[in-house]
C-alpha positions as CSV (number, residue, x, y, z in Angstrom):
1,X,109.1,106.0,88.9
2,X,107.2,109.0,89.3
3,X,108.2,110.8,85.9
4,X,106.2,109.3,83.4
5,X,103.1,109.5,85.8
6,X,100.1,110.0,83.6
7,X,96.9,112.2,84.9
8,X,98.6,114.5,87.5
9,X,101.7,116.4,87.7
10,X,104.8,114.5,89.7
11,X,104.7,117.5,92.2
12,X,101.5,116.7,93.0
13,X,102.2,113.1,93.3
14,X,105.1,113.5,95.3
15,X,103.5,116.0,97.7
16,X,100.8,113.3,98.2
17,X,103.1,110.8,99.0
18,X,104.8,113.0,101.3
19,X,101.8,113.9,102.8
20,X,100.9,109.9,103.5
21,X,104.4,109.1,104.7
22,X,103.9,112.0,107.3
23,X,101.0,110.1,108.7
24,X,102.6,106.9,108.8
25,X,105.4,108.5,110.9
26,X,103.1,110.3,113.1
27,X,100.5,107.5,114.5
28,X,101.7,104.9,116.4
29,X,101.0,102.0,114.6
30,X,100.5,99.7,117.6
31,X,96.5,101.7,118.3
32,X,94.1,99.7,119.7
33,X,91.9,101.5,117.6
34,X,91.1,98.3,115.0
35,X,90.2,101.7,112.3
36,X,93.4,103.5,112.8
37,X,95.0,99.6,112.1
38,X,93.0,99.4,108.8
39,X,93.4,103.0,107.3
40,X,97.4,103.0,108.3
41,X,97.2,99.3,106.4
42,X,95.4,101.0,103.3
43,X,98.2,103.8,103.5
44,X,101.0,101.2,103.2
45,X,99.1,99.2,100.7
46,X,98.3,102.1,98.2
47,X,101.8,103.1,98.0
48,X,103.7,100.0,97.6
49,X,100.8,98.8,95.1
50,X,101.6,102.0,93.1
51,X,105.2,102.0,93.4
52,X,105.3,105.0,95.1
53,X,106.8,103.9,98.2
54,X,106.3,101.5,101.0
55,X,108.0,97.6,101.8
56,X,106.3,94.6,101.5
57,X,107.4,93.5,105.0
58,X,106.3,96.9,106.4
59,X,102.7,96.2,104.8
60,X,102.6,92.5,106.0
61,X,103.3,93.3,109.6
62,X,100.6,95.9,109.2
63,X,98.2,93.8,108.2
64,X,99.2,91.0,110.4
65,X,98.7,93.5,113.2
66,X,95.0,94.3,111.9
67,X,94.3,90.5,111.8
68,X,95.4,89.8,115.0
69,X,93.7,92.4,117.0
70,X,90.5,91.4,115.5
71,X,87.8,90.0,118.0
72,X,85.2,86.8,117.3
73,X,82.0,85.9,117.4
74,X,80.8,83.4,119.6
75,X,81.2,81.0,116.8
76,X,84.4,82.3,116.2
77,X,84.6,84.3,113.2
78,X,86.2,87.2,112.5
79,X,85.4,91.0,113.3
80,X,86.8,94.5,114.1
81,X,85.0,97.3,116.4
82,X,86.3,99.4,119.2
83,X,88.2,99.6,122.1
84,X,85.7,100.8,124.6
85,X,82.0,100.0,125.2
86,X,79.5,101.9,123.6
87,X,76.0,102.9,123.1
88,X,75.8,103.1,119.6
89,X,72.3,104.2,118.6
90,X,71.8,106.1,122.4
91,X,68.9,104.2,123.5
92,X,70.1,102.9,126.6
93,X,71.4,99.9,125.4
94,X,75.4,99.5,125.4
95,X,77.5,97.2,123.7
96,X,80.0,95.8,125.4
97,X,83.7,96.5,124.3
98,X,84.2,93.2,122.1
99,X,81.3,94.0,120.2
100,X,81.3,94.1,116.1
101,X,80.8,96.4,114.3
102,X,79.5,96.4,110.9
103,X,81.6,99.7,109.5
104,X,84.6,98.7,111.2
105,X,84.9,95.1,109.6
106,X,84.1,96.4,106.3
107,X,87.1,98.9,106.7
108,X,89.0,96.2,107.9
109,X,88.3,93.9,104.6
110,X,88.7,97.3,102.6
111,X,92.6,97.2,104.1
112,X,93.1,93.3,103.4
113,X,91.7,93.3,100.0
114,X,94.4,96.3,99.1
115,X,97.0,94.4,100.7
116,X,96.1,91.4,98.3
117,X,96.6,93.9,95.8
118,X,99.9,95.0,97.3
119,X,101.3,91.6,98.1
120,X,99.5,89.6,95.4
121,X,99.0,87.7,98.8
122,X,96.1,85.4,98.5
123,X,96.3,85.3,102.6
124,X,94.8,88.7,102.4
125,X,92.1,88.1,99.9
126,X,90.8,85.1,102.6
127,X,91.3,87.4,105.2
128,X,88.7,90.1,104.2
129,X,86.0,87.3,102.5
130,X,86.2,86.0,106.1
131,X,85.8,89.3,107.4
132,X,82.4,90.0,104.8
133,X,81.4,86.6,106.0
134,X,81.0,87.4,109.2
135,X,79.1,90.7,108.5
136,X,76.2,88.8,106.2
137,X,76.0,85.9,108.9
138,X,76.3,87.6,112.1
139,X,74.9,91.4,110.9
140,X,72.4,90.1,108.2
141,X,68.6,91.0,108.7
142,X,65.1,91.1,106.7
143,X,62.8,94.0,107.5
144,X,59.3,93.5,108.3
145,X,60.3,90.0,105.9
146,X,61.1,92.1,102.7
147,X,63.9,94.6,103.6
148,X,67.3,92.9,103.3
149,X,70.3,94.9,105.1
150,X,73.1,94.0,106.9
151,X,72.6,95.7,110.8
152,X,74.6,98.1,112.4
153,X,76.7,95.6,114.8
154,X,76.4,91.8,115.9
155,X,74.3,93.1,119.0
156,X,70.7,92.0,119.2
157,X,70.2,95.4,121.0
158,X,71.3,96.8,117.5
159,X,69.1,94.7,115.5
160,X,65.2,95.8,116.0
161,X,64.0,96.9,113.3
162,X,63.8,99.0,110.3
163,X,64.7,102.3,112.1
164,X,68.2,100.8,112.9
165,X,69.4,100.2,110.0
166,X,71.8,102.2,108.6
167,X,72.5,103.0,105.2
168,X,76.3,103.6,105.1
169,X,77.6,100.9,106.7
170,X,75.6,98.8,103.4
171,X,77.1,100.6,101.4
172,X,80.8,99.7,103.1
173,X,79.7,96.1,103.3
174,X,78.8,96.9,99.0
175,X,82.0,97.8,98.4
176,X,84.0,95.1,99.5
177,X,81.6,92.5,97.9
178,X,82.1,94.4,94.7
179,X,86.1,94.2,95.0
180,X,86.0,90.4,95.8
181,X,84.3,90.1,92.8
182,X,86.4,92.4,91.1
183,X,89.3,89.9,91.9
184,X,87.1,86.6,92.0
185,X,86.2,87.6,88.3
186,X,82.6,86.0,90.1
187,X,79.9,86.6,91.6
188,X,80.2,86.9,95.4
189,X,77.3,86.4,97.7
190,X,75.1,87.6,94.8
191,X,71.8,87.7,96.1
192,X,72.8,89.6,99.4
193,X,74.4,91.8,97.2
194,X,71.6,92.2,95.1
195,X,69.4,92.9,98.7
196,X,71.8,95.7,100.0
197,X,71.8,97.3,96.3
198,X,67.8,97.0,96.3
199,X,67.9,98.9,100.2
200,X,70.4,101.0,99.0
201,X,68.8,102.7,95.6
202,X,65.2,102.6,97.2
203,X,66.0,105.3,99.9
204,X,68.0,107.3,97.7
205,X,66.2,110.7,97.6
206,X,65.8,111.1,100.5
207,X,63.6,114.4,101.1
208,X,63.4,114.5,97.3
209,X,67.0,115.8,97.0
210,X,68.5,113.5,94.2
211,X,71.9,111.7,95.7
212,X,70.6,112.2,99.4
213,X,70.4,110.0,101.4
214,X,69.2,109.9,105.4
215,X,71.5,108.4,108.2
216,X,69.1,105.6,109.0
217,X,65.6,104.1,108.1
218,X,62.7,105.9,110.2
219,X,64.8,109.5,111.4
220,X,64.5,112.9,110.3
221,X,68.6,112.8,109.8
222,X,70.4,113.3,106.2
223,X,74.2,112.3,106.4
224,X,76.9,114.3,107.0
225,X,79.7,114.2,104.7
226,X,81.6,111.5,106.4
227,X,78.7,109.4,106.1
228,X,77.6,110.6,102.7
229,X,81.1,109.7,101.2
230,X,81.2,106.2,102.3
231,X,77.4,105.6,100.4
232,X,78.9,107.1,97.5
233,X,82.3,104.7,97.7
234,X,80.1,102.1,97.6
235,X,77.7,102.7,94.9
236,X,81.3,103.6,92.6
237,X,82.9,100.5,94.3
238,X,79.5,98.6,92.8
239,X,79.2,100.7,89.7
240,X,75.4,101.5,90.4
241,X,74.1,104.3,88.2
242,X,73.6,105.9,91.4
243,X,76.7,106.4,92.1
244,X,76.9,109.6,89.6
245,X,74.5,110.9,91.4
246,X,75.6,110.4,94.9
247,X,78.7,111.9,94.3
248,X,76.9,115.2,92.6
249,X,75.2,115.7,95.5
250,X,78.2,115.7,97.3
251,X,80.2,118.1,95.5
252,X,77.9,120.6,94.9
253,X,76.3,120.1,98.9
254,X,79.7,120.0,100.7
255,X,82.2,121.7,98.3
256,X,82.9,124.9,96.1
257,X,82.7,123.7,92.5
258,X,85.1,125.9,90.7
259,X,88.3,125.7,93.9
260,X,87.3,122.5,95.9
261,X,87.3,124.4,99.3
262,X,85.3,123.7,101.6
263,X,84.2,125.0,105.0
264,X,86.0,124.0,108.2
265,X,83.4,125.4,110.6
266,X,80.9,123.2,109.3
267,X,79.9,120.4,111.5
268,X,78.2,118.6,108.8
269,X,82.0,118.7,106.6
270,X,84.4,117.6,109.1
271,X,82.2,115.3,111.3
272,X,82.1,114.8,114.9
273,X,86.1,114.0,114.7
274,X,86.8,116.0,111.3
275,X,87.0,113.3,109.3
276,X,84.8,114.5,106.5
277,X,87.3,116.0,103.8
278,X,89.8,113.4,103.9
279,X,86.8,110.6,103.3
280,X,85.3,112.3,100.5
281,X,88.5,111.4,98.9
282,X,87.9,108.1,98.6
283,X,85.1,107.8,96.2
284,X,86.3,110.7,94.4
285,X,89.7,109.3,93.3
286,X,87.5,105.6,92.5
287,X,85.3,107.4,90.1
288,X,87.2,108.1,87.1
289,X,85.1,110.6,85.9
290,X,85.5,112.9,89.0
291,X,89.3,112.9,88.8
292,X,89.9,116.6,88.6
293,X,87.8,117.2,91.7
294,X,89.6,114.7,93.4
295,X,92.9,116.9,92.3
296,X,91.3,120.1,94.0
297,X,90.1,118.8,96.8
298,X,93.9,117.2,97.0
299,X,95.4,120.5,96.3
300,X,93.3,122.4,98.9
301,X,94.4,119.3,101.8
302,X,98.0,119.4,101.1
303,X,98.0,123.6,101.6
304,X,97.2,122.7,105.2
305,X,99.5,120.4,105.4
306,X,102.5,120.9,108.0
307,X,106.0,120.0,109.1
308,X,104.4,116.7,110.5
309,X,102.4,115.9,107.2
310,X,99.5,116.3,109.1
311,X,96.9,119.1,107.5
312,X,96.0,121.6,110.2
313,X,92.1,120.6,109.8
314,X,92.6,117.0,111.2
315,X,91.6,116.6,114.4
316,X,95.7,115.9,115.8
317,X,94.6,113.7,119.1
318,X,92.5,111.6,117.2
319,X,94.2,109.0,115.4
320,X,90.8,108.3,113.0
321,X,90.8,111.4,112.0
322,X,95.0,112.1,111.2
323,X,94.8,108.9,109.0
324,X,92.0,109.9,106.8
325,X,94.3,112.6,105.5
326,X,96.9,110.3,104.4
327,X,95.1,107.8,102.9
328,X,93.0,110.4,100.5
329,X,96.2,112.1,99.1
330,X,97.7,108.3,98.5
331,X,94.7,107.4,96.5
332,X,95.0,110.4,94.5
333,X,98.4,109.5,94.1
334,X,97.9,105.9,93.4
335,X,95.1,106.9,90.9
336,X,97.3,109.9,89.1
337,X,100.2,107.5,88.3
338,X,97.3,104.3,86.8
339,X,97.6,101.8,89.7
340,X,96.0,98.6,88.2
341,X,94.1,96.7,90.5
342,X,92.8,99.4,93.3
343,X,90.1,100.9,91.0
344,X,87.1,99.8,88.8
């Protein structure tokens, strides 16, 4: 299976498997946490889709766990958020623990629309269009009537105005329109698209650093990596001329360009919850072009990587952050060995 791999040595591709099974073993599947459900989903998903491991009954209960923890709207559609209230923009407003969340459901469709790749499951494929439903009925907003954007969660608290919008969840929402598509072979929910590419490319820049962009509309705030990488994913995912661009920036910001290392220390790498590194992998192993920065950056995780599978800069009590790390190295893999159907 793994021998006539084309793009990356087998080592490599085995030690990225290993390193994804180790994270499969080490977080308990049954988290509340509705992003620990999708990312430990995506894990299963990209290895069975690449033949490099996982079950398909394994990946169905995953995903059947996902779907139901999900929460509704008061119309009863589908969504995904957290498991604890929360003040998400700190303005004195909180949302209460049922609330949901714009990033979170877009994760979620990420994971179904890789386990209809997986399972050739057209369950899943319905699952995550309901999912992106949901976001551009209950989370879809114009701007001073010109601005379209999809808003930060279903909470009117969270919808009012142009300074709370927030440019990476778009782009999350972007790239699992652009995968329905992909797998439609038709337009999906083309002129919402078109509004959340428009938002998208018009605050690029920001600061008049090519490939920057600022956390949201209105605040002296450029992204972190974390953030930054999910902006460029979807700009690849969309396959925006921007998206070169984006992910320049990133490299050159975040990264050492001749070894892939990066620094620990740096709040504005790992995140809040050092999620940073393992997130950048995802739009690096979906551009083809960056595939040998995708390999260092691999190469540099799985040196940290223990006994447990777990690389020493992932934030161990945090389940959001331990998963990042397996799901990166699996796309790698899946990418290295010319999965069909995960990439543009």
């Amino acid at each position: 299976m793994l021998a006539g791999a084309c793009g990356g040595g087998s080592s490599d591709i085995e030690r990225a498997v290993s390193a994804a099974n180790g994270v499969l073993e080490a977080v308990d599947a049954a988290s509340e946490d509705h992003d620990s459900l999708a990312y430990l989903a995506r894990i299963d998903a990209v290895l069975l889709a690449s033949e490099l491991g996982g079950s398909e009954q394994s990946l169905t209960q995953r995903l059947d766990t996902l779907w139901d923890a999900r929460y509704t709207t008061e119309s009863g559609r589908p969504g995904w958020g957290l498991p604890y209230a929360w003040d998400a923009f700190r303005d004195g407003t909180t949302n209460p623990v049922d609330t949901i969340y714009t990033y979170t459901t877009a994760m979620a469709a990420l994971a179904f629309l890789d386990g209809y790749v997986a399972l050739e499951d057209r369950v899943q494929l319905e699952r995550a269009k309901e999912a992106v439903s949901t976001i551009l009925l209950d989370c879809w907003g114009f701007v001073d009537g010109s601005l379209k954007s999809v808003w930060y969660s279903d909470q009117p608290q969270d919808q009012l105005g142009e300074s709370y919008v927030v440019h990476n969840v778009n782009a999350l929402t972007l790239a699992a329109l652009a995968r329905i598509a992909r797998y439609e072979e038709r337009a999906y929910e083309p002129d919402k698209r078109r509004g959340i590419e428009e938002m998208l490319v018009q605050h690029s820049g920001y600061q008049g650093v090519d490939g920057q962009w600022q956390y949201q509309i209105g605040r002296q705030n450029r992204n972190d990596l974390v953030h930054h990488s999910y902006i460029a994913l979807g700009l690849v995912e969309a396959g925006l001329p921007e998206a070169e661009t984006a992910i320049r920036y990133m490299w050159s910001e975040w990264f050492d360009n001749s070894s892939g290392a990066f620094d620990a220390s740096n709040g504005e790498v790992m995140g809040s919850t050092a999620w940073g590194p393992g997130d950048a992998l995802l739009p690096l192993t979906a551009a083809a072009d960056w595939r040998p920065q995708a390999r260092l950056l691999t190469d540099q995780l799985l040196a940290m990587v223990g006994d447990s599978g777990i690389p020493s800069v992932a934030d161990r009590d945090e389940p959001r952050s331990v998963v990042r790390y397996g799901l990166g190295p699996a796309l790698y893999a899946a990418r290295a060995v010319g999965a069909k159907g995960l990439f543009p």
